[in-house]
C-alpha positions as a Markdown table, in Angstrom:
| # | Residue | x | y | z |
|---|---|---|---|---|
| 1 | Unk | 0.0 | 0.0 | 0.0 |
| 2 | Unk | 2.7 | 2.7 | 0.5 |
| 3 | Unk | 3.7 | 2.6 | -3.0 |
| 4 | Unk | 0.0 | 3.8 | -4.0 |
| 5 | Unk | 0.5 | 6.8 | -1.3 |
| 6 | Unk | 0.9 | 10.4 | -2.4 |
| 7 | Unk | 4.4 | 12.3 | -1.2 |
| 8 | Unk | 2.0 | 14.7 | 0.9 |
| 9 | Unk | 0.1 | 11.6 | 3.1 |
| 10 | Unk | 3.5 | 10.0 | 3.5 |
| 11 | Unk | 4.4 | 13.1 | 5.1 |
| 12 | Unk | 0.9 | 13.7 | 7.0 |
| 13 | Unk | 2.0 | 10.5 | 8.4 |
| 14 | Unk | 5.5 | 11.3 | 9.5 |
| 15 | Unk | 4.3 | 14.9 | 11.0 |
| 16 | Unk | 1.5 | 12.8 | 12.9 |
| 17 | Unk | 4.6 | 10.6 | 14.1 |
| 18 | Unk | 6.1 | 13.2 | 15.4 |
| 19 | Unk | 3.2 | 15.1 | 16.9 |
| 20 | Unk | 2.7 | 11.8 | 18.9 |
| 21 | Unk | 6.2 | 11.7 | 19.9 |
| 22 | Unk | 5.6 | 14.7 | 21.3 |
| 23 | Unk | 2.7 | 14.5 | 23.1 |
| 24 | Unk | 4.5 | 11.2 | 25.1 |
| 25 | Unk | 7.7 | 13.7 | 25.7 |
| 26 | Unk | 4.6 | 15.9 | 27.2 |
| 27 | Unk | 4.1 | 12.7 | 29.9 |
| 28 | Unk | 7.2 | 12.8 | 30.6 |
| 29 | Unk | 7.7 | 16.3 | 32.1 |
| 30 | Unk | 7.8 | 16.9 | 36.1 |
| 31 | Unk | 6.6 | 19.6 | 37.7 |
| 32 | Unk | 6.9 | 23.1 | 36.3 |
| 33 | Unk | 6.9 | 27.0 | 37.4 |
| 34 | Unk | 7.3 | 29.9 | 36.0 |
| 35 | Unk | 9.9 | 33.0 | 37.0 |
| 36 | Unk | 14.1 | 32.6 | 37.2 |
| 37 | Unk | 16.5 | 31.7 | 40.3 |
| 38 | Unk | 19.5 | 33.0 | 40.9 |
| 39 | Unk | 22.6 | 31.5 | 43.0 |
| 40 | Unk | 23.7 | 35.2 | 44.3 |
| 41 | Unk | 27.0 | 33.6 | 45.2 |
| 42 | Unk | 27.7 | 33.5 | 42.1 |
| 43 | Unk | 27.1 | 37.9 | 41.3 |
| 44 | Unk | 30.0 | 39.9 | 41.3 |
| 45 | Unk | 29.6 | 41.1 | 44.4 |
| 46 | Unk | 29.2 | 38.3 | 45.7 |
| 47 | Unk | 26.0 | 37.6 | 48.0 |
| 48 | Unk | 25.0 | 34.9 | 49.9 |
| 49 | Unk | 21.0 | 33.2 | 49.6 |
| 50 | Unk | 19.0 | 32.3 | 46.6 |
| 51 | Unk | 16.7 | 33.7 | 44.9 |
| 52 | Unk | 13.6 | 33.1 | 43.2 |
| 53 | Unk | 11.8 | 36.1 | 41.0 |
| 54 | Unk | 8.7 | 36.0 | 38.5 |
| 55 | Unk | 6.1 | 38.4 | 37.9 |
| 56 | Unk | 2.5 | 38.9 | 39.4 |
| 57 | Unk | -0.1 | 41.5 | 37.7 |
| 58 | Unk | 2.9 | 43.2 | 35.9 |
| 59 | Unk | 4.9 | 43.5 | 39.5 |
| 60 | Unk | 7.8 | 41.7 | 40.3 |
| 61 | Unk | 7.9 | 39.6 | 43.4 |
| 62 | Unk | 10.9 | 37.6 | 44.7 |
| 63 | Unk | 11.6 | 35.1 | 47.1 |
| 64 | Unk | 14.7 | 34.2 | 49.6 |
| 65 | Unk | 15.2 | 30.8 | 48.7 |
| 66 | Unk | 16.8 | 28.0 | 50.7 |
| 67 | Unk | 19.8 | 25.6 | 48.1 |
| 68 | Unk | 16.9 | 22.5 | 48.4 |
| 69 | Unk | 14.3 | 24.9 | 47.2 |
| 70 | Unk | 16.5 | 26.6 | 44.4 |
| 71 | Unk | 17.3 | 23.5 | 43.4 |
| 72 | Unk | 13.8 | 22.4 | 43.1 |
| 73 | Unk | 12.7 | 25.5 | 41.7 |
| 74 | Unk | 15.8 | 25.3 | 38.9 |
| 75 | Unk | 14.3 | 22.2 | 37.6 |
| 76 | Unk | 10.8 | 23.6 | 37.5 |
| 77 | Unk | 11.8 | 26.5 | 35.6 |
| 78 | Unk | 14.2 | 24.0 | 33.1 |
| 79 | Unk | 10.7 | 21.9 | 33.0 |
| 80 | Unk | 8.5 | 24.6 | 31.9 |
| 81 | Unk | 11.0 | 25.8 | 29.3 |
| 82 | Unk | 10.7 | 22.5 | 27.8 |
| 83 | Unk | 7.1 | 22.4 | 28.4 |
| 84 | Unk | 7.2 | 25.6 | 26.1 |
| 85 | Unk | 9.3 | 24.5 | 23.5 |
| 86 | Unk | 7.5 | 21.2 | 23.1 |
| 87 | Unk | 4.1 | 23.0 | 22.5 |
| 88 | Unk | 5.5 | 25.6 | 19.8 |
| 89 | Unk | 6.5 | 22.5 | 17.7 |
| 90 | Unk | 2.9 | 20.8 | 18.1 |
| 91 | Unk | 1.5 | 24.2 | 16.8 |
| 92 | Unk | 3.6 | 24.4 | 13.7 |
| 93 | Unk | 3.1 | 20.4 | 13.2 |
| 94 | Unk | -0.8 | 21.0 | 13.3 |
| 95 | Unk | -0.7 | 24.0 | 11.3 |
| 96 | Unk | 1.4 | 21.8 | 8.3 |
| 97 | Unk | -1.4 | 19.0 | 9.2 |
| 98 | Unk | -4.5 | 21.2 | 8.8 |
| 99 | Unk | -3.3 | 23.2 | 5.8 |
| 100 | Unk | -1.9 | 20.2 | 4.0 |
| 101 | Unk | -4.0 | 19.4 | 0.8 |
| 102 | Unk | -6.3 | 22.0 | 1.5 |
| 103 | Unk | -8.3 | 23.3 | -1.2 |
| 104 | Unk | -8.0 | 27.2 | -1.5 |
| 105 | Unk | -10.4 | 29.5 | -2.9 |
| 106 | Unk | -9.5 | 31.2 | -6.2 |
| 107 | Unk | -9.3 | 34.6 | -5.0 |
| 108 | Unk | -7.4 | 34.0 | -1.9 |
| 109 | Unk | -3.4 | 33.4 | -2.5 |
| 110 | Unk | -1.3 | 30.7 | -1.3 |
| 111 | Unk | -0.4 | 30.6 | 2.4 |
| 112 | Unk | 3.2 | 30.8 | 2.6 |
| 113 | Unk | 5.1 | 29.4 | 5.8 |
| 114 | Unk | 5.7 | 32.7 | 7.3 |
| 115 | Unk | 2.3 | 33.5 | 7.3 |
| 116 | Unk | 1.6 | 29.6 | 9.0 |
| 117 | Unk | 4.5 | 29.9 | 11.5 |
| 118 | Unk | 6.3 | 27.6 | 10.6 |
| 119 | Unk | 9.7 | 29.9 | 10.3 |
């Protein structure tokens, strides 16, 4: 059967590969947060403590942080990164899904990738 299969549903089916990948990488992730920490040992002066900072109504707020909690905290932040990359390539894989083979009207002018997302 995959010899009578058009270039474009061969790769429908890889992109629908991929957006399943995906989706199990999306299982995979541990908790997340939002906001930065800093090791203020590390600033030049340096400080001692750790911090945590992320914004609330357009205000920043930060928080003393003990080393287990920055620690924790560093891998929530590393987590939601991921958990934000992850999502931006399941939007540009359903965008190629949904506009693949699609039937334009006459007057209207071919989407281009820029105008999809997709670069």
């Amino acid at each position: 059967m995959l010899w009578s299969m058009s270039k474009s549903s061969i790769a429908v089916a890889q992109l629908q590969k991929d957006y399943q990948r995906l989706r199990g990488s999306l299982a995979q992730i541990g908790y997340i947060s939002q906001g930065s920490v800093v090791d203020r040992s590390k600033l030049k002066p340096p400080r001692s403590g750790y911090q945590w900072t992320r914004k609330v109504k357009a205000k920043t707020i930060t928080v003393a942080l003990s080393q287990c909690e920055f620690d924790a905290l560093a891998q929530a932040i590393a987590n939601e990164r991921e958990l934000n990359q992850i999502i931006r390539q399941m939007e540009q894989i359903s965008r190629r899904i949904l506009f693949t083979n699609r039937t334009q009207p006459a007057q209207r002018k071919p989407l281009r990738q820029k105008g999809l997302g997709l670069i």
